[in-house]
VOGU-3710 file (C-alpha; in Angstrom, 3 decimals, decimal comma):
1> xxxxxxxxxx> -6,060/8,951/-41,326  -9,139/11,296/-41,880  -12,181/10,107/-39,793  -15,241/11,464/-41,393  -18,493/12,687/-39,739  -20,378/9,599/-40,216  -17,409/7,342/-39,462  -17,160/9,054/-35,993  -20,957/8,824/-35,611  -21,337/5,447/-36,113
11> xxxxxxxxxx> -18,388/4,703/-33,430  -20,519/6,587/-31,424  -23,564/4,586/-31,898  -21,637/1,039/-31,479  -19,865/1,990/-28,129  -23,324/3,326/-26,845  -24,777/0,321/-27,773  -22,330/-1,257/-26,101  -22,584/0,391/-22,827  -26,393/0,084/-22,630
21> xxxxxxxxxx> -26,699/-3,177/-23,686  -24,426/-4,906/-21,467  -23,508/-7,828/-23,065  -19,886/-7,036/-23,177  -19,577/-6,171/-19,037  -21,228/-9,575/-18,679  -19,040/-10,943/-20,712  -15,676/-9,702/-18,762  -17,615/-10,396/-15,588  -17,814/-14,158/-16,909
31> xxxxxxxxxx> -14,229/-14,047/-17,351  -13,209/-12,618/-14,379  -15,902/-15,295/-12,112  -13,845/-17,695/-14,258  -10,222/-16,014/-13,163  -11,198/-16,017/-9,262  -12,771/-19,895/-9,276  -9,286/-21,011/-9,314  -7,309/-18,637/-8,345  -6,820/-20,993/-4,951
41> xxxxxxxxxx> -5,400/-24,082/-6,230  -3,369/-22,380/-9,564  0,442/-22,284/-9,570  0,702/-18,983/-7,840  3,633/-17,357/-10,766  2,802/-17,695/-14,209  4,285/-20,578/-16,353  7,054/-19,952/-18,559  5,052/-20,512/-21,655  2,185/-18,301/-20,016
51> xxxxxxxxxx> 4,823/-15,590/-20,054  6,177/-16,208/-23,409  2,738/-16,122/-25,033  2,335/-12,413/-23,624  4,345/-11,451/-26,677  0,873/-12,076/-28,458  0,171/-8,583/-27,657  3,255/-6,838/-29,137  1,667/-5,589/-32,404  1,505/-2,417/-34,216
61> xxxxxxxxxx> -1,188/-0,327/-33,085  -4,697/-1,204/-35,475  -5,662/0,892/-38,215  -9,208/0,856/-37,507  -11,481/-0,230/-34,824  -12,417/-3,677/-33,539  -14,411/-5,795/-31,852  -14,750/-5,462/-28,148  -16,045/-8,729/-27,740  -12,716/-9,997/-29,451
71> xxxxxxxxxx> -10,568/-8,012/-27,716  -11,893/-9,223/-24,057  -11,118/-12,243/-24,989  -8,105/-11,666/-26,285  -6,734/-10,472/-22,654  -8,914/-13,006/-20,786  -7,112/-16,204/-22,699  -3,496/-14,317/-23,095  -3,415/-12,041/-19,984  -4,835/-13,992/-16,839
81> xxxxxxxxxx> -2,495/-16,651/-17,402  0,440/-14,081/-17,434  -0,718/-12,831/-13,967  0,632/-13,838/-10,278  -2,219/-15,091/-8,321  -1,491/-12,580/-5,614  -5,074/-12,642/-4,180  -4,625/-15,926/-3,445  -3,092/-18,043/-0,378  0,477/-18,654/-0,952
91> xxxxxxxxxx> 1,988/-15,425/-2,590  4,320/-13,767/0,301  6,061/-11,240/-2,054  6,718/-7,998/-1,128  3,727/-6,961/1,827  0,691/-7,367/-1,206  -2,569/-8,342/0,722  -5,421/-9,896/-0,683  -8,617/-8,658/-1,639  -11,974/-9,221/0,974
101> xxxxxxxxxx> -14,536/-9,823/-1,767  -16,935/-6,989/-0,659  -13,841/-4,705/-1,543  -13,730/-6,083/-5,264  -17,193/-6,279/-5,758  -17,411/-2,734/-4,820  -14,818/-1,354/-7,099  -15,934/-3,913/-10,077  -19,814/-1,330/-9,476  -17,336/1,882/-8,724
111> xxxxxxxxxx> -15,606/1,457/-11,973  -18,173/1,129/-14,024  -19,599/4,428/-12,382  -16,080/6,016/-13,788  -15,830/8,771/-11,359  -13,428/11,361/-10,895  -13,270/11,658/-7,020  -11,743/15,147/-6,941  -14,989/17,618/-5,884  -18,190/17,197/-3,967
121> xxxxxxxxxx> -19,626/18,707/-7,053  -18,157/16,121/-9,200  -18,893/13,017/-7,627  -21,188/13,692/-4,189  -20,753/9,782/-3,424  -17,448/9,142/-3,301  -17,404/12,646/-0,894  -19,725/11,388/1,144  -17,842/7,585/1,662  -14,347/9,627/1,778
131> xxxxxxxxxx> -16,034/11,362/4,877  -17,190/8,591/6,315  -14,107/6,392/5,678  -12,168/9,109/7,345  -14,394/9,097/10,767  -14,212/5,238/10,240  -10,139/5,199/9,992  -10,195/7,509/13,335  -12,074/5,378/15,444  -10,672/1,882/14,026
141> xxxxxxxxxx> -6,686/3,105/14,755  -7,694/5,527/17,675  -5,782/8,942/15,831  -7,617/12,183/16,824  -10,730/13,307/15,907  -9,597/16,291/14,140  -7,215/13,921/11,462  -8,343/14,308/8,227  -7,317/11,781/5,611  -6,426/11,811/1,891
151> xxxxxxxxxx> -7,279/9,164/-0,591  -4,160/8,298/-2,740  -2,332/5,733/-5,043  -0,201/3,996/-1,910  1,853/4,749/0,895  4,568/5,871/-1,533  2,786/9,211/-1,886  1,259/9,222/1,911  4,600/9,812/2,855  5,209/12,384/0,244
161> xxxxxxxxxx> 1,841/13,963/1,536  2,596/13,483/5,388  6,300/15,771/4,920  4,421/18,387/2,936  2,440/19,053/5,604  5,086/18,761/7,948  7,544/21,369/5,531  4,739/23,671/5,332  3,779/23,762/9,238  7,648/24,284/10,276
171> xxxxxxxxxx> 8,567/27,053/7,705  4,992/28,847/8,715  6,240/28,586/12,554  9,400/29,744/11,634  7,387/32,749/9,485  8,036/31,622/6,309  6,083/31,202/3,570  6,748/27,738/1,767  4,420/28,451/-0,780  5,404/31,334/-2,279
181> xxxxxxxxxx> 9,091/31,368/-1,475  10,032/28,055/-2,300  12,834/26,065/-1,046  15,215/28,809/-1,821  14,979/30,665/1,307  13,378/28,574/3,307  14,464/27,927/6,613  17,408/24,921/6,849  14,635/21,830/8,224  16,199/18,236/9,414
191> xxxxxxxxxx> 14,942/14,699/8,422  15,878/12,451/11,129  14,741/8,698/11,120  15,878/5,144/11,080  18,887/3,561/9,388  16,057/0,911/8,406  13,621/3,545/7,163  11,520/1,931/4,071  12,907/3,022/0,346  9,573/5,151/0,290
201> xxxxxxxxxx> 10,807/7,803/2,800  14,078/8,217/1,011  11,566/8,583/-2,214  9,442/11,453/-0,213  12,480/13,045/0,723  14,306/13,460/-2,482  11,043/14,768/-4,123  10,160/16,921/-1,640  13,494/18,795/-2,394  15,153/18,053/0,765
211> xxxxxxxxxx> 17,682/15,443/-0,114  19,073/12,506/1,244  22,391/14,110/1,981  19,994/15,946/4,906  19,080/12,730/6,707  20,413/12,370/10,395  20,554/8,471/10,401  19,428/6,948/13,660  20,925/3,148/15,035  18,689/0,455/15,403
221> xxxxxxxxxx> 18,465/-2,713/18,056  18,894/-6,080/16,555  15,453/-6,204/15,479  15,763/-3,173/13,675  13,784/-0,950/15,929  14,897/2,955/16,131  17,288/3,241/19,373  15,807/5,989/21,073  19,094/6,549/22,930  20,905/7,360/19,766
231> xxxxxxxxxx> 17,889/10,136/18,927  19,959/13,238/18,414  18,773/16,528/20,174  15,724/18,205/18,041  14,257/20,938/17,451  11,432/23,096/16,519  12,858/22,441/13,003  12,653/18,486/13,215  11,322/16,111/11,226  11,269/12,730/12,700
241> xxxxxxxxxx> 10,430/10,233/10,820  9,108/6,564/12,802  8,205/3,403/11,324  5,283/1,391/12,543  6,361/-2,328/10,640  9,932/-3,104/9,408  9,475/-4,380/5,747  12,152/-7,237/6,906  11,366/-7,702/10,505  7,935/-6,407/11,436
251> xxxxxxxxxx> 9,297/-4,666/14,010  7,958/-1,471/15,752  9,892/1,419/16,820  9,061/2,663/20,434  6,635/5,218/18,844  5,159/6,690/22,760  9,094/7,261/23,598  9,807/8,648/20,381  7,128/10,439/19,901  7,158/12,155/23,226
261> xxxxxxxxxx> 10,953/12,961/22,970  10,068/14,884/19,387  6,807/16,697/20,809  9,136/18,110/23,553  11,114/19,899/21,379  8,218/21,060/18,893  8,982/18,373/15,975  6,854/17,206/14,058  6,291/13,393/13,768  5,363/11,351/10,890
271> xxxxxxxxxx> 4,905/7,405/11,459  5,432/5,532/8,137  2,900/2,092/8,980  2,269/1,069/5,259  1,561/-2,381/6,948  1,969/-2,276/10,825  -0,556/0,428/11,315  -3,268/-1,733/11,164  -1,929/-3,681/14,302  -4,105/-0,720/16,214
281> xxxxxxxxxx> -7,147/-2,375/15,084  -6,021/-5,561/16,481  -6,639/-6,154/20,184  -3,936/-8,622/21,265  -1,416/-6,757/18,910  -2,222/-3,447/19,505  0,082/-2,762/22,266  3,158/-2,490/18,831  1,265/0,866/18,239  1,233/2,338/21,427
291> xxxxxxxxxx> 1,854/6,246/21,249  0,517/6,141/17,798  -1,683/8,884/18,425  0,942/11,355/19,412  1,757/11,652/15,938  1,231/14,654/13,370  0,788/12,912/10,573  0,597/8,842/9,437  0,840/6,595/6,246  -0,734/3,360/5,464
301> xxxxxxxxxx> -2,196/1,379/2,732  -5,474/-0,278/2,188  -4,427/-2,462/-0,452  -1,753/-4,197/2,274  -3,316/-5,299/5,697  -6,735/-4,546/5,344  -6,989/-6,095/2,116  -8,685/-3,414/-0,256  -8,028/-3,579/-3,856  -4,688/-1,632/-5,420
311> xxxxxxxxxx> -4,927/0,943/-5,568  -5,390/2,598/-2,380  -2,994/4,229/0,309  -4,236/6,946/2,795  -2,626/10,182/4,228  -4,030/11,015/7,542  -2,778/14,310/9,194  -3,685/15,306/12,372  -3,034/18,985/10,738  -5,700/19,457/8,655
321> xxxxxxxxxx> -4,537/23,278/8,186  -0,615/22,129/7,229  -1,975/19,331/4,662  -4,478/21,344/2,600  -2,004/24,229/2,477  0,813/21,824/1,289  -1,258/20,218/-1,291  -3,323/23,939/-2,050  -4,853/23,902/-5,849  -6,977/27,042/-6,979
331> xxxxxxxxxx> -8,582/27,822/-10,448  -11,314/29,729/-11,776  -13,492/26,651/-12,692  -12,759/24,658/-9,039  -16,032/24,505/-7,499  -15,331/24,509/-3,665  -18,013/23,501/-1,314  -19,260/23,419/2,027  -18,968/19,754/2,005  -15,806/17,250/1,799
341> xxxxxxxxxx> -14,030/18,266/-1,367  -11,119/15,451/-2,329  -8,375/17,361/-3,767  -7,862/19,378/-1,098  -6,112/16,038/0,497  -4,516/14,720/-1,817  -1,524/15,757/-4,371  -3,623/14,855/-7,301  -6,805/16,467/-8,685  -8,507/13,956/-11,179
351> xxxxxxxxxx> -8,019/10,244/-9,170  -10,490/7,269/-8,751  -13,081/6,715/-6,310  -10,874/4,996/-3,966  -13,564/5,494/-0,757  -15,940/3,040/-2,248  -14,164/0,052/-2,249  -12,164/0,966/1,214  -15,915/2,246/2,441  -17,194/-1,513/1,089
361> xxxxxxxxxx> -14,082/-3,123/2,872  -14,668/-1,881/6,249  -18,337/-1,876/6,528  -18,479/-5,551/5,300  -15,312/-6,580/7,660  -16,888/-4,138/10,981  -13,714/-4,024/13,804  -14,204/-7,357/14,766  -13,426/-8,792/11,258  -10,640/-6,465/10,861
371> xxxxxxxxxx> -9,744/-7,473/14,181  -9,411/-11,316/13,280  -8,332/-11,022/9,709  -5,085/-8,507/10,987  -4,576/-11,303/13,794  -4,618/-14,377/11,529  -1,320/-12,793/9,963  0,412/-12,929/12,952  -1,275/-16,376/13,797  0,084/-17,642/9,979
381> xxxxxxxxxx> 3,447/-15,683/10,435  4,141/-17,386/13,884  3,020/-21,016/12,332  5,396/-20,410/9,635  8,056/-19,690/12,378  7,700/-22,599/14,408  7,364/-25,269/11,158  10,241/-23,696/9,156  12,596/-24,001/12,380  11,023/-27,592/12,812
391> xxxxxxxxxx> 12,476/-28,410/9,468  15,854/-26,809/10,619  15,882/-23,383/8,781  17,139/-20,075/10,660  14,333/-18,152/11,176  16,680/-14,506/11,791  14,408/-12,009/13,585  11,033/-12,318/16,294  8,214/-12,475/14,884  6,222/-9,911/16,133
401> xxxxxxxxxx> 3,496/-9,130/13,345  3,462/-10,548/10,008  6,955/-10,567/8,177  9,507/-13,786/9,029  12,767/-14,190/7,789  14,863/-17,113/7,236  18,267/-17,297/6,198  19,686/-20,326/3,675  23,503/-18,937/2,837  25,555/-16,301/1,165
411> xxxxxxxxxx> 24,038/-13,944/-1,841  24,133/-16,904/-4,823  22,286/-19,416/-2,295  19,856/-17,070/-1,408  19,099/-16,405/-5,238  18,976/-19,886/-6,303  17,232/-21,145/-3,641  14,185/-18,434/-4,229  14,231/-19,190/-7,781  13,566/-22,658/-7,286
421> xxxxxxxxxx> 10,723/-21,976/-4,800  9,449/-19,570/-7,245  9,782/-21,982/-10,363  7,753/-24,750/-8,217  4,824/-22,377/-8,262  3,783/-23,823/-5,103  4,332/-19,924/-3,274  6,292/-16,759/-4,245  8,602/-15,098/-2,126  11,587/-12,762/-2,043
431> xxxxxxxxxx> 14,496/-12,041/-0,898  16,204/-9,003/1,083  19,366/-7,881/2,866  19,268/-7,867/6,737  22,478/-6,084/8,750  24,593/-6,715/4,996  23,295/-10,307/4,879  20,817/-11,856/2,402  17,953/-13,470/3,990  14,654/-14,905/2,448
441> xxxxxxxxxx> 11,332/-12,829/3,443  8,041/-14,314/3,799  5,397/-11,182/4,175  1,645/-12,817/5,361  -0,515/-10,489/4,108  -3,827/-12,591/2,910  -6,856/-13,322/4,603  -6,785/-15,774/2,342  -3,668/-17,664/3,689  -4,779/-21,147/5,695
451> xxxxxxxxxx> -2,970/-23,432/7,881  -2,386/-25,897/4,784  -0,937/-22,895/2,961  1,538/-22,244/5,136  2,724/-26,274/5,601  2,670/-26,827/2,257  4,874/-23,588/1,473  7,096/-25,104/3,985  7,282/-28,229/2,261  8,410/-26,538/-1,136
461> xxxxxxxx> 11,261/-24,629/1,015  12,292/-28,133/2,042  11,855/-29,331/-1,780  14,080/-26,380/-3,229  16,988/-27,006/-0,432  16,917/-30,603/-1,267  17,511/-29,572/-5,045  20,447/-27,639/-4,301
//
């Protein structure tokens, strides 16, 4: 279809009405107040019929254009039914945190500001909060002073950032040129890590170029914590790869032993702690993260423990040389500057203001809220220990942070049994595999999460093993 001169002007005119009147933000603001006044007490996964009415948006795509009014609506009274209430108390799926209001208030302002974080010169806020969040991040976890952090989707592509850094420092000591040689002729580098290393590092590794097939697999204990007696001998040419959080357990490795084995022998050390690294901040669990700071490079997410908004994961490098050079973008039109400039810390160029909600997060939290709010996981965790053995379930591993597991049968048990918790909508959780066997994993990740939560998700474990 032709759109003529005055057609396109007068879409103009209507959206920048729109914008400057500010009717319609109000109006998704109303719905959204609306959304979060019971997200609390709502059936935390969506009905069936919630679901089925989703396919109310399956239509061919509109001829012409519509009313925005109409169409907020539209996904207010189809879509927030079809949603988990994840920000609320009883969803322990996968390790998804909540979301401290300050956090969502902040990126509800940050989006409307639309900004594309990748330059000082583009967006001198978000620079300035990146910069500050960065200081912030150093002090809160104790890394060095001279880590610099990038601002990313998730932990997924910390990692991914983290080994770049890592490739490109070990081929430049070896006096090669990662850059411009490419993996060709590059010198032969080893990933060694932990047969319970998270799905994420095998991710990093296989588009990094490296391969799977590469990985020295390391034993764990019972726990699933890295044996550091079964570390193989490295080298200058070492990767090792730690993990600060099992994503079944919760378990630590011994990062100071580990890490002072690797830095021996001139490896260079990356600690995956997409959850666990925020124990640091934590006074009485801080002692899991001991060694930490012997590191070269970390992952972790926002959107996880500290309970930012998705999305948000951070890259911090204690190389600040190795991680810009890995991630290196030029062009004629790339305004450098003296001050922080995004993109050279991150894999992507054009990427949302993730500092200001993080920034909003932290400042509104201050180390003693992060402090409490990491603790009460571990507080929750341990309560759910203690009741769920009470009512005679097998609770498999310690409970060290915030992840328990429990254990209800063989594979078809374990299914049906987490369907039926699932289809009470009284809590969500998932299963796993631990040591070849299924178990059912309950991640505390809310600050959200109270006492009563946690009894009455107990009570609807007891309810779905009494309807087997």
């Amino acid at each position: 279809m032709t759109v003529t001169k005055q057609t396109a002007e007068n879409l103009q005119q209507q959206m920048q009405t729109l914008i400057e009147d500010g009717a319609l933000i109000r109006r998704a603001l109303d719905h959204g107040g609306a959304y979060l006044s019971g997200t609390f007490d709502r059936q935390v996964a969506p009905t069936k019929e919630a679901v089925t009415d989703l396919d109310r948006f399956r239509e061919a795509l509109p001829e012409h254009s519509g009313d925005a009014f109409d169409i907020v609506d539209q996904l207010h009274a189809i879509g927030s039914p079809g949603t988990m209430a994840q920000i609320g108390g009883r969803f322990f799926g996968l390790v998804n945190g909540g979301t401290v209001p300050a956090g969502l208030a902040a990126r509800i302002l940050a989006d409307t500001w639309d900004q594309n974080a990748v330059l000082h010169a583009i967006s001198p806020t978000n620079a300035v909060l990146e910069e500050v969040c960065q200081a912030w991040l150093c002090d809160l976890l104790g890394l060095p002073e001279k880590t610099v952090a990038g601002f990313v989707s998730g932990t997924s592509m910390a990692i991914v950032c983290g080994l770049a850094a890592a490739r490109w420092r070990l081929c430049e000591r070896a006096g090669y040129d990662i850059n411009s040689g490419g993996l060709a002729g590059a010198p032969k580098l080893r990933i060694v890590t932990s047969r319970h290393a998270h799905s994420t590092v095998l991710k990093a590794v296989v588009l990094l170029g490296f391969g799977t097939d590469c990985i020295e697999w390391v034993d764990v204990d019972t726990q699933g914590r890295l044996l550091t007696t079964a570390l193989p001998e490295l080298d200058q040419n070492t990767i090792l790869i730690l993990q600060a959080g099992n994503v079944n357990s919760g378990s630590f490795d011994p990062l100071r032993k580990a890490c002072e084995q690797a830095k021996s022998a001139g490896a260079w050390v990356h600690i995956d702690g997409a959850f666990g690294l925020w124990a640091a901040a934590c006074q009485r669990l801080r002692h899991l993260t001991d060694g930490i700071e012997l590191a070269d490079s970390w992952s972790v997410d926002g959107h996880k423990t500290l309970n930012t908004p998705y999305d948000s994961g951070i890259s911090l490098c204690a190389d600040a040389e190795a991680m810009v050079k890995a991630l290196q973008n030029s062009g004629a039109y790339i305004m450098y500057s003296e001050h922080r400039d995004g993109m050279l810390y991150t894999p992507e160029m054009s990427r949302r203001a993730r500092a200001v909600d993080l920034w909003a997060t932290l400042k509104y939290l201050g180390r003693s809220g992060v402090d409490q709010m990491v603790g009460s996981f571990h507080d929750r965790a341990t309560q759910f220990g203690q009741e769920l053995k009470t009512a005679g379930f097998e609770v498999v591993a310690d409970i060290v942070f915030n992840q328990v597991m429990i254990r209800v049968g063989d594979d078809a048990a374990t299914k049906s049994f987490v369907r039926r918790v699932q289809a009470s909508g009284e809590a969500w959780v998932g299963s796993s595999m631990w040591f070849g066997e299924p178990v059912i994993r309950i991640s505390v990740c809310s600050w959200a999460t109270t006492q009563h939560d946690v009894s009455r998700t107990v009570k609807a474990f007891c309810d779905a093993r009494a309807a087997s």
